[in-house]
C-alpha positions as CSV (number, residue, x, y, z in Angstrom):
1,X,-154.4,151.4,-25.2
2,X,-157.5,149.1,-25.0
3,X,-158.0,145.5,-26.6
4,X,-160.7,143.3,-27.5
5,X,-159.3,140.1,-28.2
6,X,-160.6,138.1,-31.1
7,X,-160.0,134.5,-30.6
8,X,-161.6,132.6,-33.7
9,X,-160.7,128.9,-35.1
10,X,-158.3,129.9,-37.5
11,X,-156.9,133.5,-36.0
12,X,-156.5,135.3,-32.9
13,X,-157.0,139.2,-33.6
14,X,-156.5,142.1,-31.1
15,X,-158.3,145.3,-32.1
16,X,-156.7,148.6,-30.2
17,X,-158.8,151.7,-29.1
18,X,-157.8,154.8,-28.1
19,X,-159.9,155.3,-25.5
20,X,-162.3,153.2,-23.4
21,X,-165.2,154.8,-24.5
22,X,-164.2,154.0,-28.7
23,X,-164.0,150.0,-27.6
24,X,-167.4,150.1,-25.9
25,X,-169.0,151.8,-29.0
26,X,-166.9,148.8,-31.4
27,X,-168.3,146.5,-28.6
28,X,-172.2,147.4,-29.2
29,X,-171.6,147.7,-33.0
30,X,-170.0,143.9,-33.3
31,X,-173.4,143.0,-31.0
32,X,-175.8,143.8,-34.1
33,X,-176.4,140.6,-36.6
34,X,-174.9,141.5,-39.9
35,X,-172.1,143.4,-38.3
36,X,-168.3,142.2,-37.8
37,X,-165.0,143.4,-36.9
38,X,-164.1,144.9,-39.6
39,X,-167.5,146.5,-40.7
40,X,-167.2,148.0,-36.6
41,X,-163.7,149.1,-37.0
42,X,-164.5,150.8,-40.8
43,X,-167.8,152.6,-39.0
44,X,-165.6,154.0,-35.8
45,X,-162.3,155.3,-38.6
46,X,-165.3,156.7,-40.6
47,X,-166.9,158.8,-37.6
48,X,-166.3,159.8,-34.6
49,X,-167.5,158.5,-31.5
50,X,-170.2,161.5,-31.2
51,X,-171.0,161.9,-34.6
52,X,-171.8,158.1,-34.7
53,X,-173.8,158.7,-31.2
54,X,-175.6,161.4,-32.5
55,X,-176.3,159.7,-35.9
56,X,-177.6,156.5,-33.8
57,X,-179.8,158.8,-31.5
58,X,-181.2,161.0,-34.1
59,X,-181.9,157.9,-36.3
60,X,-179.8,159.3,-39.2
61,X,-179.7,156.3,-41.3
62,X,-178.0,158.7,-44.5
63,X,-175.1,159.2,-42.3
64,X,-174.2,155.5,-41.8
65,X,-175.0,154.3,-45.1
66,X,-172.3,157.1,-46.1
67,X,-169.5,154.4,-44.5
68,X,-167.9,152.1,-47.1
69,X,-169.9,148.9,-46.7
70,X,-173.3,149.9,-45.0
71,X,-176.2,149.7,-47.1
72,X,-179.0,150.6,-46.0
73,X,-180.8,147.5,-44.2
74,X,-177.5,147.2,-42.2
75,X,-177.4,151.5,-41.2
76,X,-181.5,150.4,-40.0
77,X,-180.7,147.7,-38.0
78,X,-177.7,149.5,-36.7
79,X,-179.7,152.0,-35.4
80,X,-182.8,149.7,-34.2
81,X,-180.6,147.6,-32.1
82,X,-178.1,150.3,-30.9
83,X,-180.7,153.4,-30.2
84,X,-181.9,151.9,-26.4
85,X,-178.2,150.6,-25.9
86,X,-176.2,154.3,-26.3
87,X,-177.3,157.1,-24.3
88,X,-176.0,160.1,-25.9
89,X,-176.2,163.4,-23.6
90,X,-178.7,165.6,-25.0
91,X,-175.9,168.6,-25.6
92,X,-174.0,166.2,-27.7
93,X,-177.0,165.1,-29.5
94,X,-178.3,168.2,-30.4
95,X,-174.6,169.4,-31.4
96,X,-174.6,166.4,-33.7
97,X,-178.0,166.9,-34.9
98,X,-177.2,170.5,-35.9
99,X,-174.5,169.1,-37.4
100,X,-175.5,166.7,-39.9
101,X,-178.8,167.2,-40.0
102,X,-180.5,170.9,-38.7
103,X,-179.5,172.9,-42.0
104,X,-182.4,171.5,-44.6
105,X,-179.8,172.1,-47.9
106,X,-177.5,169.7,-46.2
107,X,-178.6,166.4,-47.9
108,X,-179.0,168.2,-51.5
109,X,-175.3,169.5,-50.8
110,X,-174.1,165.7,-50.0
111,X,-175.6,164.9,-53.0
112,X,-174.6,167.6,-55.3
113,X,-170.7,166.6,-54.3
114,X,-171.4,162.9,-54.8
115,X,-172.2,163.2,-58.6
116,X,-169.1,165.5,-58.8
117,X,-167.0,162.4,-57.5
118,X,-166.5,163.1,-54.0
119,X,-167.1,159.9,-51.1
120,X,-170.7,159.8,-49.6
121,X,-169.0,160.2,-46.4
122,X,-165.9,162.5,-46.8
123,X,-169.0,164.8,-48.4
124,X,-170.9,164.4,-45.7
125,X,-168.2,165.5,-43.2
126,X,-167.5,168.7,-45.4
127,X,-171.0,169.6,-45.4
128,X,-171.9,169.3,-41.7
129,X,-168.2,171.3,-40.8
130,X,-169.6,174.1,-43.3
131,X,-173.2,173.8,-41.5
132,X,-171.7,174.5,-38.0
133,X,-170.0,177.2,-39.5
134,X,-172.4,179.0,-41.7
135,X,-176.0,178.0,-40.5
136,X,-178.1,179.9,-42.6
137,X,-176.3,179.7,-46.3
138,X,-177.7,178.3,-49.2
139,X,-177.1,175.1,-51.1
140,X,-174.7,176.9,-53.7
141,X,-172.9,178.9,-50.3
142,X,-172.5,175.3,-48.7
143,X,-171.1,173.2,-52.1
144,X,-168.8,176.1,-52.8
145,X,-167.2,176.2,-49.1
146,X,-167.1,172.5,-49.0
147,X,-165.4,172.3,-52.3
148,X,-162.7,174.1,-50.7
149,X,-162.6,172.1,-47.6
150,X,-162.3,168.7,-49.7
């Protein structure tokens, strides 16, 4: 397990990380103006350490204004201050690219599930899973198969 300890006037706060590479990622998110703890640790439980890589690298801004609490000024900076600062290998990046972002019908199907109800972000994750898996299918292909996945 690995801690960053939190010592503040009124609290002390340990944050646990699975792995070292998960507490260097909360590390560089906490050193961006406008984002805390909590904001860090909501981003990191939201995506994965490559999918928030590859979202940083390819300047995906959609992606991290899907996470509860990111608006859009905040994904920007995010991505400003953390693009130089995360090297990302470019198999990971283009696996993360193809994910979220190589199939064109991808944002229509994000938003076609969002007006049925479904999270920004839980929609996004259904539709990049169905993109790795059916490349080529059409908007209706890719909001029926992620209907069945949420």
């Amino acid at each position: 397990l690995y801690v960053v300890e939190a010592i503040r006037e009124d609290a002390h706060l340990l944050y646990g990380f699975a792995d070292k590479h998960e507490r260097e990622l909360f590390l560089a998110l906490v050193s961006v103006s406008g984002v805390g703890a909590g904001t860090a640790r909501m981003i990191l439980s939201s995506l994965g350490a490559g999918e928030l890589e590859a979202a940083i690298a390819s300047g995906n801004v959609n992606l991290l204004k899907g996470v509860k609490g990111i608006g859009m000024k905040t994904a920007q900076r995010i991505i400003v201050d953390l693009k130089d600062k995360i090297k990302v290998e470019s198999s990971l990046t283009s696996v993360g690219t193809t994910a979220v972002v190589a199939n064109a019908n991808a944002d229509e199907a994000v938003s076609a599930l969002v007006m049925l109800g479904f999270t920004q972000a839980a929609s996004q994750k259904a539709v990049a899973t169905i993109a790795k898996q059916m490349p080529n299918a059409t908007i209706e292909q890719v909001i029926k198969a992620a209907l069945k996945v949420l």
